[in-house]
FIVEX-284369 format. One record per residue (C-alpha): residue number from 1; residue in one letter; z, y, x. Coordinates in nm, 3 decimals. Example, Ala and Ser with C-alpha at 12.3 -4.5 7.8 and 13.67 -1.06 7.14 Angstrom:
+-----+------+---------+---------+---------+
| seq | type |       Z |       Y |       X |
+-----+------+---------+---------+---------+
|   1 |    A |   0.780 |  -0.450 |   1.230 |
|   2 |    S |   0.714 |  -0.106 |   1.367 |
+-----+------+---------+---------+---------+
% end
This chain:
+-----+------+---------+---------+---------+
| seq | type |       Z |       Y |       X |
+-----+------+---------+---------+---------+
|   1 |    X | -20.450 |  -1.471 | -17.421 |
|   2 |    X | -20.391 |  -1.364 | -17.725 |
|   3 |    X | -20.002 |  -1.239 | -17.732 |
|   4 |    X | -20.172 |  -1.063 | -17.359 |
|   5 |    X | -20.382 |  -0.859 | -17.613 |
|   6 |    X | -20.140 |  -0.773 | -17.887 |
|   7 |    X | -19.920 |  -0.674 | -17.660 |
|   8 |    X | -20.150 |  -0.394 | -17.488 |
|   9 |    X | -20.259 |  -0.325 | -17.858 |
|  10 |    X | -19.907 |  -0.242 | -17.910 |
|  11 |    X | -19.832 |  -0.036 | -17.600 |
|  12 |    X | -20.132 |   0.132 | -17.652 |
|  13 |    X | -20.017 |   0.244 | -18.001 |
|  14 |    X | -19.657 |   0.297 | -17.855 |
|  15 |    X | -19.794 |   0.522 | -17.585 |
|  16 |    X | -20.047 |   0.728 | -17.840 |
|  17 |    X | -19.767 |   0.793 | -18.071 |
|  18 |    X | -19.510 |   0.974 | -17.796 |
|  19 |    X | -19.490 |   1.338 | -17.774 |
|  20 |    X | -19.404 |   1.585 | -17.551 |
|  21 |    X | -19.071 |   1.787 | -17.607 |
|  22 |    X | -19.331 |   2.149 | -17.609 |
|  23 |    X | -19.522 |   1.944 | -17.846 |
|  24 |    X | -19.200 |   1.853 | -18.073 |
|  25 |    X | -19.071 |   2.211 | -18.042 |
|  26 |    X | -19.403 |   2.356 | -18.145 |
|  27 |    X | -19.441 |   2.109 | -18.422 |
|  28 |    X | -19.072 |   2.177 | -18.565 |
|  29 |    X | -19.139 |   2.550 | -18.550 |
|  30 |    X | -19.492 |   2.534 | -18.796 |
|  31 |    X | -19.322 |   2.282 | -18.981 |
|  32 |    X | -18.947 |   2.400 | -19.081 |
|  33 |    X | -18.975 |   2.725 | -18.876 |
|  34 |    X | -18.591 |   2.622 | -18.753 |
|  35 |    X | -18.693 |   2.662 | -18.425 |
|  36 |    X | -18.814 |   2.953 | -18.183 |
|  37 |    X | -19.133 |   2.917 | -18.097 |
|  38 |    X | -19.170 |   2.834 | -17.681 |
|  39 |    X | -18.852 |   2.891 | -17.642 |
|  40 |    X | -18.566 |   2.611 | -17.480 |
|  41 |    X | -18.234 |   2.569 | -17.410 |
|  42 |    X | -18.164 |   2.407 | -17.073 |
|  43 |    X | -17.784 |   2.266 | -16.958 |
|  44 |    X | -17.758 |   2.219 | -16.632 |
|  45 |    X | -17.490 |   2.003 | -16.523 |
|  46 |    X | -17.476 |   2.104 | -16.111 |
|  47 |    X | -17.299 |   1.812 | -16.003 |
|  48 |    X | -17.614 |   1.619 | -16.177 |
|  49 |    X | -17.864 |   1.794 | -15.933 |
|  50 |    X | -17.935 |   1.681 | -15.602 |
|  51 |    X | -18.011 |   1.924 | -15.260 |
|  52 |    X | -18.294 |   1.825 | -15.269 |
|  53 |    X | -18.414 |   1.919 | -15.610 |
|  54 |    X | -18.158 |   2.263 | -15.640 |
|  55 |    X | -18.458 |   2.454 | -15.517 |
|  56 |    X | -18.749 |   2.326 | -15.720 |
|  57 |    X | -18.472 |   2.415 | -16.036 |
|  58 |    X | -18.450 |   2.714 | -15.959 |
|  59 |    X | -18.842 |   2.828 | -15.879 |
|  60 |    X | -18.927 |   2.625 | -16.218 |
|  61 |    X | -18.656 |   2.788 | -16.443 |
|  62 |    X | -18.665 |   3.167 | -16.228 |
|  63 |    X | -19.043 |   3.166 | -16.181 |
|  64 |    X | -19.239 |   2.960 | -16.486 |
|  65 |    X | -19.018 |   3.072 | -16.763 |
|  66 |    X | -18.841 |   3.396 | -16.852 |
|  67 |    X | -18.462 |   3.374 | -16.879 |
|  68 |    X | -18.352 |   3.514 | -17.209 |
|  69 |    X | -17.969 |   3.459 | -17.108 |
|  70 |    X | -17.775 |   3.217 | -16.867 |
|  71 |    X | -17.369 |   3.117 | -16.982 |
|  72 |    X | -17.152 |   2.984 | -16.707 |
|  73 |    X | -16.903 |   2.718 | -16.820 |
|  74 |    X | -16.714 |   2.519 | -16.563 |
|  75 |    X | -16.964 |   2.285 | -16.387 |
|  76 |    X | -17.244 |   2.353 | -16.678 |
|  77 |    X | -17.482 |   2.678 | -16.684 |
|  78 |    X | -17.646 |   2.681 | -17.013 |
|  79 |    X | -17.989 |   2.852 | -16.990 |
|  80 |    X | -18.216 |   2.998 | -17.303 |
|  81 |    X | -18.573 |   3.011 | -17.126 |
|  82 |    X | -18.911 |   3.107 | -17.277 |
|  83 |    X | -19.253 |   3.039 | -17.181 |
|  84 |    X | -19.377 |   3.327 | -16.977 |
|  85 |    X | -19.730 |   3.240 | -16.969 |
|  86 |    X | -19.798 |   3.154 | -16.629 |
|  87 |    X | -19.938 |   2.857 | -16.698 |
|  88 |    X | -20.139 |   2.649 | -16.973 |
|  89 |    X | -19.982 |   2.456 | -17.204 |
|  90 |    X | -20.008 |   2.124 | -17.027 |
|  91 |    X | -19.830 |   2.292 | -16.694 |
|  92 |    X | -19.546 |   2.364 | -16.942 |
|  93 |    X | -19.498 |   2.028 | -17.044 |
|  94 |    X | -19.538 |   1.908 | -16.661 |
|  95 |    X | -19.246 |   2.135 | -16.614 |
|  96 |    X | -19.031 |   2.052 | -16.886 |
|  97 |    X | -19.071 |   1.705 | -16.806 |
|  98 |    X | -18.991 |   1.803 | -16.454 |
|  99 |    X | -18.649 |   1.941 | -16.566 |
| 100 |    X | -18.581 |   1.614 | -16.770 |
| 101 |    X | -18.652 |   1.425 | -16.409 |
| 102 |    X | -18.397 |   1.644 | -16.267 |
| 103 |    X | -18.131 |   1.559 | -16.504 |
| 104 |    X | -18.178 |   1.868 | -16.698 |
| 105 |    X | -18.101 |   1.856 | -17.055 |
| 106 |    X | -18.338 |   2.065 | -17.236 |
| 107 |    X | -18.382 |   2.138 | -17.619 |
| 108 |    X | -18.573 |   2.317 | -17.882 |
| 109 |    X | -18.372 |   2.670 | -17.890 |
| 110 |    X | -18.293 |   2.700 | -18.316 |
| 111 |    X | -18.293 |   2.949 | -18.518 |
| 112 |    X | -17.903 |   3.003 | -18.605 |
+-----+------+---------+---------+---------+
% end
């Protein structure tokens, strides 16, 4: 009983400590100010995506953000994306997470 409660003691702690990748972003830009503020870079590796998720891509990264610019390199399309604001804050980090599910790598965009 008792290794039963440390161990939800622990995966509660676990689970309160994890972030969002909007929340890291946001918290790397007020802290170091390294990184553009709502503002991602997404790599899209097409033979990654299924059928079945090429349109849901394409409405999330087309429709919920704005695309700064979009780079075309042999199976990969790199895409720099920024919040457009039509949604709240928690719909963006449904969506980035949604990306992630799709095999989307997706980043902070930095200031270089």
């Amino acid at each position: 009983m008792k290794s039963i409660l440390i161990l939800a003691l622990l995966t509660i702690s676990l689970s309160a400590n994890a972030q969002s990748l909007r929340s890291e972003c946001e918290n790397y830009y007020y802290a170091t100010g390294n990184v553009k503020l709502h503002e991602y870079t997404a790599i899209v590796s097409w033979s990654k995506i299924s059928d079945s998720s090429l349109e849901k891509l394409e409405n999330i990264i087309y429709d919920d953000f704005a695309v700064l610019s979009e780079k075309n390199i042999q199976d990969k399309t790199i895409f720099k994306i920024k919040e457009n604001n039509s949604t709240d804050a928690m719909g963006y980090n449904i969506l980035l997470q949604d990306l992630v599910d799709m095999k989307v790598r997706v980043s902070c965009t930095y200031n270089i």
